[in-house]
C-alpha positions as CSV (number, residue, x, y, z in Angstrom):
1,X,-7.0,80.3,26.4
2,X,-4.1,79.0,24.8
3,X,-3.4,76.1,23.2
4,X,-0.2,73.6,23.4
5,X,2.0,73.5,20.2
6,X,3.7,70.1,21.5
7,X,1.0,68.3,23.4
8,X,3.4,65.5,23.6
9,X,6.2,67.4,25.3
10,X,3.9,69.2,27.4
11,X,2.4,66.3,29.2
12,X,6.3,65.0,30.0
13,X,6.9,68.7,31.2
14,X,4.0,68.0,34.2
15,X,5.2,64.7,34.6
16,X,8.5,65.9,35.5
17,X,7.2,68.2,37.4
18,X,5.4,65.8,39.6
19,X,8.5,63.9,40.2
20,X,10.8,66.5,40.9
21,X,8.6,67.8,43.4
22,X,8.5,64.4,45.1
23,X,12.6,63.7,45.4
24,X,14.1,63.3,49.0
25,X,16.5,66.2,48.3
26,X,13.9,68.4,48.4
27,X,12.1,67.5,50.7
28,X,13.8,65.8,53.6
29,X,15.5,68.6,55.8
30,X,12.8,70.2,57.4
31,X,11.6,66.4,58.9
32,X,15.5,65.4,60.1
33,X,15.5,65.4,64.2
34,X,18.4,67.1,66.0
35,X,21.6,64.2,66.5
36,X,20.9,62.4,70.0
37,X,22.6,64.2,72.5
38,X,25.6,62.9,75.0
39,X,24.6,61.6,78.1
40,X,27.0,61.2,80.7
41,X,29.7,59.6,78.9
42,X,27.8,58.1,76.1
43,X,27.6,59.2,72.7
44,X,24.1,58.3,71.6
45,X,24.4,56.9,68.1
46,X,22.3,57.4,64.9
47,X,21.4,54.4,62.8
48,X,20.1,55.0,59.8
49,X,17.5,51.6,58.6
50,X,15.4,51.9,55.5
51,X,14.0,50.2,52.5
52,X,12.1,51.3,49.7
53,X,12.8,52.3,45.7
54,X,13.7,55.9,47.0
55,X,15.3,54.4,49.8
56,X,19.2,55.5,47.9
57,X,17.4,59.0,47.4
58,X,16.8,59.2,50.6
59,X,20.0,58.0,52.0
60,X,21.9,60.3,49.7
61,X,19.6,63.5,51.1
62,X,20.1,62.2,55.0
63,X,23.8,61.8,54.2
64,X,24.2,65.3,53.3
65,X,22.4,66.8,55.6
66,X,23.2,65.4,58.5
67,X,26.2,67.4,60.5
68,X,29.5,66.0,59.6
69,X,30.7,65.4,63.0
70,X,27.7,63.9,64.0
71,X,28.1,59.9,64.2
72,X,25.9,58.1,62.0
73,X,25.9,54.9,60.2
74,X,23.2,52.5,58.5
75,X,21.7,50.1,56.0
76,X,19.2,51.0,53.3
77,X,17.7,48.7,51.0
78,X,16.7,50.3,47.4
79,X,15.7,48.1,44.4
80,X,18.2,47.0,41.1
81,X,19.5,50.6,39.7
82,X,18.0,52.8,41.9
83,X,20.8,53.9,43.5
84,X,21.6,57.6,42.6
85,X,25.1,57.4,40.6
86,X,26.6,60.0,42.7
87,X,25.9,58.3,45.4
88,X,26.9,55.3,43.8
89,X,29.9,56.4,42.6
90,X,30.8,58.2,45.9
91,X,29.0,56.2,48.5
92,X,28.4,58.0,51.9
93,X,28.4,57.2,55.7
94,X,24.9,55.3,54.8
95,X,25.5,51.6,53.5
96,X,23.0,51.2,50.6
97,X,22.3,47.9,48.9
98,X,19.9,46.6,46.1
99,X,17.6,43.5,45.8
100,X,14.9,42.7,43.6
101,X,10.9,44.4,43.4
102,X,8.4,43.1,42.9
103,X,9.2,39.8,44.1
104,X,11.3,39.6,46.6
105,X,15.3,37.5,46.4
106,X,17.8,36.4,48.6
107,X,19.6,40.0,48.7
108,X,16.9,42.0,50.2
109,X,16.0,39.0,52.9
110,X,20.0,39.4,53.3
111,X,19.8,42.6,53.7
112,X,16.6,42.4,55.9
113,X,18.4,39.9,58.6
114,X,21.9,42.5,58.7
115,X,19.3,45.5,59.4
116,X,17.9,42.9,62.6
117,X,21.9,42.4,63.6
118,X,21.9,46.4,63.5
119,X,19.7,46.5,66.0
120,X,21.0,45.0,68.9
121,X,22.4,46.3,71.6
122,X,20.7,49.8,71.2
123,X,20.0,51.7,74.2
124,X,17.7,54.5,75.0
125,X,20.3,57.6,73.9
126,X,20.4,56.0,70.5
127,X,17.9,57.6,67.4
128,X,17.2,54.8,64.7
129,X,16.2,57.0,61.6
130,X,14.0,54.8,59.2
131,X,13.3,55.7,56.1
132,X,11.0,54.3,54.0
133,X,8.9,54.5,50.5
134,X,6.8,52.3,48.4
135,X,8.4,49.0,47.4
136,X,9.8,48.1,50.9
137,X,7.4,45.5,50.8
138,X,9.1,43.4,49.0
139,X,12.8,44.6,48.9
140,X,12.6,44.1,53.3
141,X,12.0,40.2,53.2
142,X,12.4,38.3,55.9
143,X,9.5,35.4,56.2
144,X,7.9,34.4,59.5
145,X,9.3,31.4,61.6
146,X,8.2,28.4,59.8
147,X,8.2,29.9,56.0
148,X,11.1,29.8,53.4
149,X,11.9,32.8,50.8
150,X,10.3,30.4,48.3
151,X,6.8,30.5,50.5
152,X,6.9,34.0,50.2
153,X,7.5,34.5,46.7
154,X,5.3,32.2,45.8
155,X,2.3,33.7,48.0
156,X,3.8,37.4,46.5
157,X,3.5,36.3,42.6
158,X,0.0,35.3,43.5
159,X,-1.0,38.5,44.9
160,X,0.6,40.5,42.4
161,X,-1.4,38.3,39.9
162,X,-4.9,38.4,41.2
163,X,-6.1,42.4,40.9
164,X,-5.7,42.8,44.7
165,X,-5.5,46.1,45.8
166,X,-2.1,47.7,47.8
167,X,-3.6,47.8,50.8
168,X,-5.0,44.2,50.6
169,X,-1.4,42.4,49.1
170,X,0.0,44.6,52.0
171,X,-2.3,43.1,54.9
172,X,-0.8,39.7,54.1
173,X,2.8,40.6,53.5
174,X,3.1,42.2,56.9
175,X,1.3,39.2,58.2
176,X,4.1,36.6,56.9
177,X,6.9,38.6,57.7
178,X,9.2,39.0,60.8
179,X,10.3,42.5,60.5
180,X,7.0,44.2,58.6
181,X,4.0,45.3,60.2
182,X,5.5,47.4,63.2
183,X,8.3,44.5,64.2
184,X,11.1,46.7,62.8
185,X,10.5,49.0,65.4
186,X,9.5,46.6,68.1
187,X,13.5,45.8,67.6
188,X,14.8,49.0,67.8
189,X,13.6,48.8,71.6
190,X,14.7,50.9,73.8
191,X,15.7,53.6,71.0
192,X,13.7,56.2,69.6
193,X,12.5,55.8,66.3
194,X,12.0,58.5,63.9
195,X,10.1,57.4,60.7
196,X,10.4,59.6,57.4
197,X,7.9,58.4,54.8
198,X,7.3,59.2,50.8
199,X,4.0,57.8,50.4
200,X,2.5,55.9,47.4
201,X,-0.3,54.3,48.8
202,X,-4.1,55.6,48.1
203,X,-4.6,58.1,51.7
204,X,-1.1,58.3,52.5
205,X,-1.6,55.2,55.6
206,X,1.7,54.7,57.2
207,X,0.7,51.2,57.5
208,X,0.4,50.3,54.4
209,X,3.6,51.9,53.2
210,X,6.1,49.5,52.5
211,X,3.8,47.3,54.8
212,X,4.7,49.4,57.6
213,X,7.8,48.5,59.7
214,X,7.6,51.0,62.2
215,X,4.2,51.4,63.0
216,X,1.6,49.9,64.5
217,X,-0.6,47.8,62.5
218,X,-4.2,47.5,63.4
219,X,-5.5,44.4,60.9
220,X,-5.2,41.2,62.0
221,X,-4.4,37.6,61.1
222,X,-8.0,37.0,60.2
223,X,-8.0,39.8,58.0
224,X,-5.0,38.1,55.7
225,X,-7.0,35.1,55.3
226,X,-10.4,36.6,54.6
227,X,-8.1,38.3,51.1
228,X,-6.1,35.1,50.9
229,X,-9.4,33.5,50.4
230,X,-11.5,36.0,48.3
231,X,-8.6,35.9,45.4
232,X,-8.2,32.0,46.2
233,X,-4.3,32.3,47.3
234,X,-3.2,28.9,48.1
235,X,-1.4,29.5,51.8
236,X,2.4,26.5,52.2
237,X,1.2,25.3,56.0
238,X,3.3,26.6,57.8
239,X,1.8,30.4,56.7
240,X,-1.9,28.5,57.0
241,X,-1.0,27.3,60.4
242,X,0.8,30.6,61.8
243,X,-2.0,32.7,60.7
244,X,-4.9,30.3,61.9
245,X,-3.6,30.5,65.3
246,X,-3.1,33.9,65.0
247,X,0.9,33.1,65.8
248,X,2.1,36.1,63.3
249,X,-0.3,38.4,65.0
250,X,1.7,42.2,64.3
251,X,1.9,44.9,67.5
252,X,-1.0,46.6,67.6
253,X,-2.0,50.4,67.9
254,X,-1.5,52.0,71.8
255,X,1.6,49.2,72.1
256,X,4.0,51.1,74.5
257,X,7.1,49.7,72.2
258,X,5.7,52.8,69.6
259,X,5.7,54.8,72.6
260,X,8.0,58.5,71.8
261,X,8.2,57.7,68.0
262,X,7.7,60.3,64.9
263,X,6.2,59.6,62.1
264,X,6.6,62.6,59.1
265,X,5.4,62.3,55.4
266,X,8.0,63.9,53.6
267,X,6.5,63.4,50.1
268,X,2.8,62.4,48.8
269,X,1.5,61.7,45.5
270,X,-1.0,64.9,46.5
271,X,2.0,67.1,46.5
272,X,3.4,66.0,43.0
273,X,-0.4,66.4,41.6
274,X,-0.4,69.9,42.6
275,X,3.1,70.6,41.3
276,X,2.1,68.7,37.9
277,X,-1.0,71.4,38.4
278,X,1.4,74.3,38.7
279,X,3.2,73.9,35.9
280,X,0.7,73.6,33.4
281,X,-1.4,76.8,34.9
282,X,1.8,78.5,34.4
283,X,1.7,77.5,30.6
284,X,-1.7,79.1,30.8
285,X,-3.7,76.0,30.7
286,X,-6.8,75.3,33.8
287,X,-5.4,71.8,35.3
288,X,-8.0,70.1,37.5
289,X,-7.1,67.3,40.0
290,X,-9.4,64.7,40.1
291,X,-7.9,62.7,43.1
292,X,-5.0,61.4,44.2
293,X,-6.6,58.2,45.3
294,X,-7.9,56.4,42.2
295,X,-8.3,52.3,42.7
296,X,-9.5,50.2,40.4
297,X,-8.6,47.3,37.6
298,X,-6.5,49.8,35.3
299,X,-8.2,48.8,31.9
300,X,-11.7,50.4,33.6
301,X,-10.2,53.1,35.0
302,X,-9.1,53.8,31.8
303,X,-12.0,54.0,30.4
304,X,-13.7,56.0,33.0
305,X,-11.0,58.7,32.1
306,X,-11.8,58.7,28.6
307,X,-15.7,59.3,29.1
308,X,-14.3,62.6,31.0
309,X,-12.0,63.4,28.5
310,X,-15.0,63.1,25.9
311,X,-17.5,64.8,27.4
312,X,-14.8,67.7,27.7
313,X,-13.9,67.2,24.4
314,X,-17.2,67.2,23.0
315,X,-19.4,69.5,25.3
316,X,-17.2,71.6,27.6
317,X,-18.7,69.5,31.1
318,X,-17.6,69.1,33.5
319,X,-14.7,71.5,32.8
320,X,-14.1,73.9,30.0
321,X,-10.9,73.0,26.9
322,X,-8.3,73.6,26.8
323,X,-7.5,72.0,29.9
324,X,-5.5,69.2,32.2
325,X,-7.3,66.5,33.8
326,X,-4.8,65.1,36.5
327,X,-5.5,61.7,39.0
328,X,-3.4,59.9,40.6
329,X,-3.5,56.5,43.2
330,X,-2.7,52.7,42.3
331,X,-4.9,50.5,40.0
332,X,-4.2,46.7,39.7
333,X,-4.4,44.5,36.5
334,X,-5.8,41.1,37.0
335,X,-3.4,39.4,34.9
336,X,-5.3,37.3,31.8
337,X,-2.7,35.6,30.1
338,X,0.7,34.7,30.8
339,X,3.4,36.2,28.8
340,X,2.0,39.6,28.4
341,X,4.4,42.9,28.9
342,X,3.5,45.9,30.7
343,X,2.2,47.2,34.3
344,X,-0.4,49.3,34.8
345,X,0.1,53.0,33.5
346,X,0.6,50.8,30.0
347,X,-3.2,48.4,30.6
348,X,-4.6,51.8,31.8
349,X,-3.7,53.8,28.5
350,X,-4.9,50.6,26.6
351,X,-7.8,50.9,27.6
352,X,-8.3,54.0,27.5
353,X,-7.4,54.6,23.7
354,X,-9.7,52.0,22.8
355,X,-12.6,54.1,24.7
356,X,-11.5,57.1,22.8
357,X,-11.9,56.1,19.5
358,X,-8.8,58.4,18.1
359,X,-11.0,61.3,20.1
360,X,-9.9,64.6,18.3
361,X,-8.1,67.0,20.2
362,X,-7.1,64.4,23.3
363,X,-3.8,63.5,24.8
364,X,-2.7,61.2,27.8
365,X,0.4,60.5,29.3
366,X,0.2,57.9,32.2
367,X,3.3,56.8,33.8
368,X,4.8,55.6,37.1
369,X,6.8,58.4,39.2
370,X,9.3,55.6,40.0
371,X,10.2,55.3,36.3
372,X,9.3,51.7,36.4
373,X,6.2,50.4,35.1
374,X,5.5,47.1,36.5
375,X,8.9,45.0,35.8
376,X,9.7,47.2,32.2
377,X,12.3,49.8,31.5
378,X,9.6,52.2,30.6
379,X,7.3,54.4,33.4
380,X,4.4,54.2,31.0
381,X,3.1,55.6,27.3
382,X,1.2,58.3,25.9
383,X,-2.4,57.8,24.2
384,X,-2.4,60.4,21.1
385,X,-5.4,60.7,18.7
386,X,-3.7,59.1,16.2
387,X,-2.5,55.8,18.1
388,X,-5.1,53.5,17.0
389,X,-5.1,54.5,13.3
390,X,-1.1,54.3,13.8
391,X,-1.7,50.8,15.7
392,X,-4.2,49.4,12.5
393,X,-1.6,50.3,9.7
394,X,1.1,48.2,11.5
395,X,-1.3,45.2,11.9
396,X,-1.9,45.6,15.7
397,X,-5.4,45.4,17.2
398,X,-5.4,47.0,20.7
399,X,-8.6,44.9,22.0
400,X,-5.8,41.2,21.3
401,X,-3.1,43.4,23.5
402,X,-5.3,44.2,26.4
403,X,-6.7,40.8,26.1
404,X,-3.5,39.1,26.8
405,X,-1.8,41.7,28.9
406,X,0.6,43.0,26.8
407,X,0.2,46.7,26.6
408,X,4.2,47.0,26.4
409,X,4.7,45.7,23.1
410,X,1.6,47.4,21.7
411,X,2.7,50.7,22.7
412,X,6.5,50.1,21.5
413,X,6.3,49.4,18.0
414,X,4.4,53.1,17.7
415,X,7.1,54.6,19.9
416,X,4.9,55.8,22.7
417,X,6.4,54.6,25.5
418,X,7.9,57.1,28.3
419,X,11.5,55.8,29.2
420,X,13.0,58.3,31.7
421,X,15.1,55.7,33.7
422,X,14.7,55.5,37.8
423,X,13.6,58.1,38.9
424,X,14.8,57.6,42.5
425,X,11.5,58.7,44.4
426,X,8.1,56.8,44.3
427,X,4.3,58.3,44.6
428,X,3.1,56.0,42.7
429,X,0.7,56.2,39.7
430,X,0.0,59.7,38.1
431,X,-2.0,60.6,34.7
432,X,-2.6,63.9,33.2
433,X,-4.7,64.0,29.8
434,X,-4.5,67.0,27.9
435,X,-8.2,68.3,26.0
436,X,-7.1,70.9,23.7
């Protein structure tokens, strides 16, 4: 088997790979329905509704795809810079507008309440296309009667603080929210809905994408609190109140208001592991995907990878060097300390270099397909043999970085981090480490 000359490029080579295999231009014309059809005298219309950091992406690939004489018009909301510059510079027949991830502002709960004003006075002719990717959550915020953007910031900072899990911080966002958790489609009544998804949740759930606007939801308002409780999320009343009585209770599976609507995953993190695969089989080296669903705090996942990589390293098991070890999914970090820097492809490498030792012959790239780790400019960093030796000799000790949360500005000063820029599509987390 061969060996890489540049393990450094290489690993960026299968991340780009993964990405480009996951961008809405490539993959969203075989999902788009037919343009609704006249009936009688009426033109049924196509709105166009999304939210989500490839929300621009997508808007950009429906735009151009959809028949030019065809009527359609719409709102999507994307985060800060993630709007294509084509697109930007040329905008379409789509409106697309930017707010901020991942707490939500006053932009996307404008946006939120103009895509509610969109929806009235639809009929059953009309289609209501809705696409949608990871990070709607928050850019689509519009709080339940009783709450104030402020209640739901506050509640948001808290969940993205305590190490709960997507599908957890989701369960409560959709439950204090008056267009998540199926409601956006509920207002689209009497239209049909067409959803098309890129997925970046663990098992690809529609409901737990972007905390599900147009499907049903089946957790309930006991379920929020039981998570508000086990991270000990103080609730403002109004929230306590609404979901004690069970008030912001979200339409349920079997509803007849989903009744007729499509659902299509146009992209998964799956897909962009087995393109990352691809393309280093086709530089001759075995890739093996672990899963595509890895959870867990991001330091100990971390080090879970680097007992793999060690035992390839060192005795060929489970898989034989060289080779590509590839996982995917979302981990959390439990923030520490405030003030730290960094999300967590960056807390994952961390801890993950310190398992290694300086491991001969071991290389890992771990970055965020979205281009955004965390809140940073960079997607994430790359863990080479020599990084803690590098680390020692400019007076940084990794253990005081991961104590604090600050992976960023360990990782910077050796010039490790991986700054592509938005990448305009989102499956979420992906690693590759590299066992020569």
């Amino acid at each position: 088997m061969p060996t890489i000359d540049d393990p450094r490029a290489f690993l960026r080579t299968l991340y780009d790979a993964a990405v480009q295999r996951a961008l809405p231009a490539h993959n969203t014309a075989a999902f788009l329905p037919a343009p609704p059809a006249t009936s009688g005298s009426h033109q049924g219309r196509t709105l166009v509704l999304g939210a989500g950091k490839a929300g621009g992406a997508m808007a950009a690939a429906v735009d151009a795809l959809w028949p030019v004489a065809a009527p359609l018009s719409g709102l999507v909301v994307t985060r800060y810079d993630h709007v294509p510059p084509a697109y930007k510079a040329r905008p379409g027949r789509i409106e697309v507008v930017e707010a901020s991830h991942p707490v939500p502002d006053a932009a996307g709960q404008r946006a939120a309440q103009r895509m509610v004003e969109l929806t009235r006075g639809l009929t059953a002719n009309d289609l209501v296309l809705c696409l949608v990717s990871g990070g709607g959550s928050a850019l689509l915020s519009m709080p339940a009667p009783g709450l104030t953007l402020a209640d739901k910031q506050a509640v948001n900072k808290a969940l993205l603080a305590s190490g709960a899990a997507i599908d957890e911080m989701n369960c409560v966002r959709k439950h204090l929210s008056a267009i998540k958790g199926g409601r956006l489609a509920a207002l689209c009544a009497p239209a049909r809905v067409v959803t098309l998804l890129i997925s970046d949740v663990p098992g690809d759930a529609p409901e737990i994408i972007a905390s599900g606007p147009t499907v049903p939801d089946a957790s309930t308002c006991a379920d929020a609190l039981a998570i508000l409780r086990r991270y000990g999320i103080e609730l403002p009343p109004a929230a306590r109140a609404g979901l004690d009585s069970g008030a912001f209770e979200t339409p349920k599976p079997g509803d007849a208001v989903f009744a007729g609507h499509e659902v299509h995953m146009i992209a998964t993190p799956q897909q962009s592991l087995e393109a990352a695969a691809a393309a280093a089989r086709a530089a001759g080296v075995a890739a093996h995907i672990l899963s595509d669903e890895i959870e867990g705090e991001s330091r100990e996942v971390g080090k879970v990878h680097a007992a793999l990589a060690r035992a390839v390293a060192r005795r060929g098991e489970p898989f034989a060097k060289p080779c590509v070890i590839l996982s995917g999914g979302e981990t959390t970090v439990t923030v520490r300390q405030k003030g730290g820097r960094g999300g967590r492809a960056t807390e994952f490498l961390l801890g993950c270099a310190i398992a290694l030792q300086g491991e001969p012959g071991v290389h890992v790239l771990a970055a965020d397909t979205d281009g955004i780790d965390g809140i940073e400019d960079n997607a994430g960093a790359l863990v080479t043999p020599s990084t803690l030796a590098r680390a020692q000799a400019l007076g940084l000790k990794a253990a005081d970085f991961l104590d604090r949360n600050d992976a960023y500005n360990f990782f910077e000063p050796l010039g490790d981090l991986v700054v592509p820029g938005p990448t305009f599509t989102n499956v979420n987390d992906f690693r590759a480490l590299y066992i020569a």
